[in-house]
C-alpha positions in Angstrom: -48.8 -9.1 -43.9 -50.3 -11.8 -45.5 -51.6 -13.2 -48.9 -53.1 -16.2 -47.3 -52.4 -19.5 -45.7 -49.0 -20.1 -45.4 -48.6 -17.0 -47.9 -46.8 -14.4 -45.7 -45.4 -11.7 -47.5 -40.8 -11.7 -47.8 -38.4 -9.8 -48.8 -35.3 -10.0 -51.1 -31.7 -9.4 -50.8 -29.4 -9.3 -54.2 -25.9 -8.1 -55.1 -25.9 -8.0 -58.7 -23.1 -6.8 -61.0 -23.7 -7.9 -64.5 -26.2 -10.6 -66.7 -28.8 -7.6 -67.4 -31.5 -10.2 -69.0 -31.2 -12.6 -66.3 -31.4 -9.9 -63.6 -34.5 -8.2 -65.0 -35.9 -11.6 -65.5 -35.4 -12.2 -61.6 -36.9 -9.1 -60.6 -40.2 -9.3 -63.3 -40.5 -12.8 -61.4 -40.3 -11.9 -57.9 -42.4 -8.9 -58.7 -45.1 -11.3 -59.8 -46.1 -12.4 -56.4 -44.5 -9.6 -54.2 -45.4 -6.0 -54.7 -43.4 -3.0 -53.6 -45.8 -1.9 -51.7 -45.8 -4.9 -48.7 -42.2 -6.9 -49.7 -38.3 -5.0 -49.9 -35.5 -5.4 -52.7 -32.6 -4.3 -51.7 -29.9 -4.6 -54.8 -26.4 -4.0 -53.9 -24.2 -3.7 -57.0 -21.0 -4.6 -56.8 -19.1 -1.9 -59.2 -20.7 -3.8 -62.1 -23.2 -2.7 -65.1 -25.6 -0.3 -63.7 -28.9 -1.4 -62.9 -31.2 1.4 -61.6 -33.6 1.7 -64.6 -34.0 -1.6 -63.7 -34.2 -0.7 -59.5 -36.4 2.0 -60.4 -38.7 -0.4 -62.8 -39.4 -3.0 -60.2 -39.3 -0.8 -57.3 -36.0 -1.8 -55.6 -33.8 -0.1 -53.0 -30.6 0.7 -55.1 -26.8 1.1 -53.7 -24.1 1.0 -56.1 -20.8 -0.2 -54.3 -17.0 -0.3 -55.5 -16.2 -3.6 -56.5 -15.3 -4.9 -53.3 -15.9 -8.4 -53.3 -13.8 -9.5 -56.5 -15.6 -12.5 -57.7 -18.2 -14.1 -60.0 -19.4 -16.3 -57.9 -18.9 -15.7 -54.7 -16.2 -17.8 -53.7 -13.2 -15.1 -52.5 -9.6 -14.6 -52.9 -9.4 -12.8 -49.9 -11.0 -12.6 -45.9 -11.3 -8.5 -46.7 -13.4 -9.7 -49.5 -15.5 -12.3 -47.7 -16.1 -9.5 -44.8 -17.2 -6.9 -47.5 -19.6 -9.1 -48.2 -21.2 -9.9 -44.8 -20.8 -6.8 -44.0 -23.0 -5.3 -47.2 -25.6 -7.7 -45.9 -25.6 -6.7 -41.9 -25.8 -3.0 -43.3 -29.1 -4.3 -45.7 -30.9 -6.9 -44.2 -31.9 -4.9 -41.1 -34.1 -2.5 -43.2 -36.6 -5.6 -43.8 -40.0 -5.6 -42.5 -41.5 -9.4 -43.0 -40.3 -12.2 -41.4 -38.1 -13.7 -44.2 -36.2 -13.0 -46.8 -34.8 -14.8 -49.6 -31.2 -14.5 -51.2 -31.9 -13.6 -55.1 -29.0 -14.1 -57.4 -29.0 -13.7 -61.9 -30.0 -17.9 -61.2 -32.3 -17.9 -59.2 -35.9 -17.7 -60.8 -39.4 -17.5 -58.1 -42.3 -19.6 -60.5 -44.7 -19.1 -57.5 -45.4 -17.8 -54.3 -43.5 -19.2 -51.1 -45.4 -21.8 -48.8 -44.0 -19.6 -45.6 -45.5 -22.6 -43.4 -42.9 -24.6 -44.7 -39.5 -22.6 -43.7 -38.7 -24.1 -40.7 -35.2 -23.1 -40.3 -33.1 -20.2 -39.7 -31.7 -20.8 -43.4 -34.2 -22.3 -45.5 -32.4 -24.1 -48.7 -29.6 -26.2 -48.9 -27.8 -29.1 -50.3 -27.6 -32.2 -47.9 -24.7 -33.6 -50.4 -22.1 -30.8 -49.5 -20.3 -30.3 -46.6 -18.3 -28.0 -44.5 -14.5 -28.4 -44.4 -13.8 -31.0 -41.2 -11.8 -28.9 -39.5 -14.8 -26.1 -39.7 -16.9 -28.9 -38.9 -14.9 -29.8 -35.7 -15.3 -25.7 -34.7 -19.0 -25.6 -35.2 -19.4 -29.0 -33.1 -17.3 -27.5 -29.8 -20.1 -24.5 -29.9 -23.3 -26.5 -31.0 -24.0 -29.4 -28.1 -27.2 -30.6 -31.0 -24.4 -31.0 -33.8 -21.5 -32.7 -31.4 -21.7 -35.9 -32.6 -22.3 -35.3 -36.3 -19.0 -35.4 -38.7 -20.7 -34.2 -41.7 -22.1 -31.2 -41.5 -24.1 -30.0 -44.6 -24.1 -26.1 -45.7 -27.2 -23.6 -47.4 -27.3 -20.3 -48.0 -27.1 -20.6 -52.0 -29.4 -18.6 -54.1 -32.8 -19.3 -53.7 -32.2 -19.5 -49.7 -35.2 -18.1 -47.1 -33.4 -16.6 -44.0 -35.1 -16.1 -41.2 -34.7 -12.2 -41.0 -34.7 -11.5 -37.2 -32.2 -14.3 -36.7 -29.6 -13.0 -39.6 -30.4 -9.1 -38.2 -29.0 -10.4 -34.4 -26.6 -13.0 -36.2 -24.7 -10.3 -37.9 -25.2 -7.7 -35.5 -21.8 -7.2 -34.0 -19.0 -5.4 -36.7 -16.0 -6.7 -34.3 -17.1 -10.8 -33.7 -17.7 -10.7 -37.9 -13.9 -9.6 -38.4 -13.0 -12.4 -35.3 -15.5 -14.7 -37.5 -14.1 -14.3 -40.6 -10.8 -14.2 -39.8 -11.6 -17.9 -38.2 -13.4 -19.4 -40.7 -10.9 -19.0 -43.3 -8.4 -20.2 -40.9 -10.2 -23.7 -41.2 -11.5 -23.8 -44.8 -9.9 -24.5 -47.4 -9.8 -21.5 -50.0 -12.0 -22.9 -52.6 -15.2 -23.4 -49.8 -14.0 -19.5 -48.8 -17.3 -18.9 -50.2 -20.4 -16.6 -48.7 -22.9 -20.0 -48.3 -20.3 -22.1 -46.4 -19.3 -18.9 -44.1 -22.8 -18.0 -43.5 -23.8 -21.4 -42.7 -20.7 -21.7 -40.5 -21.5 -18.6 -38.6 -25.3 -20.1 -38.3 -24.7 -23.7 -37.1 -22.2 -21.9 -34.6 -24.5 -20.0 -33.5 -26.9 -22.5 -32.7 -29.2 -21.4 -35.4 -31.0 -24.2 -38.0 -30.5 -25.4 -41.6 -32.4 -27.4 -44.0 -34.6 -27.6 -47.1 -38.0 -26.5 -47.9 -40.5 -28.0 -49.9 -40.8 -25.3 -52.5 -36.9 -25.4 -53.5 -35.4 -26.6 -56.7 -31.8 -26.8 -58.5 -32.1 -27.5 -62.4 -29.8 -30.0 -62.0 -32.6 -32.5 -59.7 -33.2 -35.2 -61.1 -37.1 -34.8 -60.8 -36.5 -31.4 -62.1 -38.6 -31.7 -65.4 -41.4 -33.7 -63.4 -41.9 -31.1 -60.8 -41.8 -28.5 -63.6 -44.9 -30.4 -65.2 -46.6 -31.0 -61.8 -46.0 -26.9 -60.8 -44.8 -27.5 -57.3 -41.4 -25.3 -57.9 -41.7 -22.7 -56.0 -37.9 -21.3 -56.3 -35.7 -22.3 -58.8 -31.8 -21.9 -58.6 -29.2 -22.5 -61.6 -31.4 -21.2 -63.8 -28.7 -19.5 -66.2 -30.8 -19.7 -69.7 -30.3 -15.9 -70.0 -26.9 -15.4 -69.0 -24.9 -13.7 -72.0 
């Protein structure tokens, strides 16, 4: 399904768990170019506020969790915590239809529809400054013969990231390599990058899959931020925390 050129129809993925005014702002947005009807929101809440007037306003697909993951921001204490996590998202993501979907967080804000023909990656969005831990960067370089000679190795996966769906769907597929995976990674990171964006990105560039940006994506912190919000070529928007309480 289709809205055009370059217009293909995606779905979303969000855990949520509290910022009420923020999340129904990300929903009214995403709702604005993506009706129930052709494009999937599954929210997973985290044992937080509940949200299902708001699920059931905006037409989501609604499971409210025990609070698993014990964080705010989704850097974890814990690997049980980082494999809840994945885990939540292997269980979701194979329910989508379209070809993408994005990762929707309280920040991130859609202000137009996404130019599909410009996701060219597996993971769509990222942040060319940051980088993997060496030592995870050393494990993804023995598996990935296109990344062997590159020492930094950049991460996505933040909010506001497009994932290829049918490569996330087979990337997460197997319960028993995610423990092995997770169990790994964490192993080679330091705790403070034991976040769901490095280890998703890890697990991708492992793989063999692809990361980079896409033309549509913004942080508020750019510095042409303000000039591309006068021009109107944002098409996702991520730290966007004006309604946070």
């Amino acid at each position: 399904m289709t809205t055009g050129r370059g217009k293909k129809m995606i779905d979303a993925y969000y855990q949520c768990f509290k910022q009420r005014r923020a999340l129904d702002y990300t929903l009214q947005q995403f709702r604005k170019f993506y009706s129930p009807e052709n494009c999937k929101i599954v929210m997973v809440n985290d044992g937080g506020e509940d949200f299902a007037k708001e699920s059931e306003r905006y037409g989501c697909e609604y499971f409210y969790e025990e609070n698993a993951t014990k964080n705010s921001n989704l850097v974890f204490s814990k690997e049980e915590h980082l494999l809840k996590y994945v885990s939540r998202m292997r269980e979701h993501c194979s329910k989508f239809s379209n070809e993408y979907f994005i990762l929707l967080e309280d920040d991130v804000l859609l202000m137009k529809s996404v130019d599909t023909s410009s996701l060219k990656y597996d993971i769509n969005g990222c942040n060319k400054n940051e980088y993997l831990d060496p030592l995870v960067s050393k494990e993804i370089r023995e598996h990935n013969e296109k990344l062997k000679d590159c020492y930094n190795i950049w991460y996505g996966a933040c909010g506001g990231s497009i994932f290829r769906t049918k490569f996330v769907v087979e990337l997460l597929s197997d319960m028993e390599n995610l423990h092995y995976e997770v169990s790994k990674y964490c192993s080679l990171a330091k705790k403070q990058k034991w976040a769901s964006d490095c280890f998703l990105s890890y697990l991708c560039l492992k793989s063999g899959g692809t990361i980079g940006q896409y033309s549509g994506f913004c942080e508020t912190w750019y510095p042409d931020y303000e000039k591309r919000v006068r021009v109107g070529n944002i098409e996702v928007l991520h730290q966007y925390k004006e309604l946070y309480i």
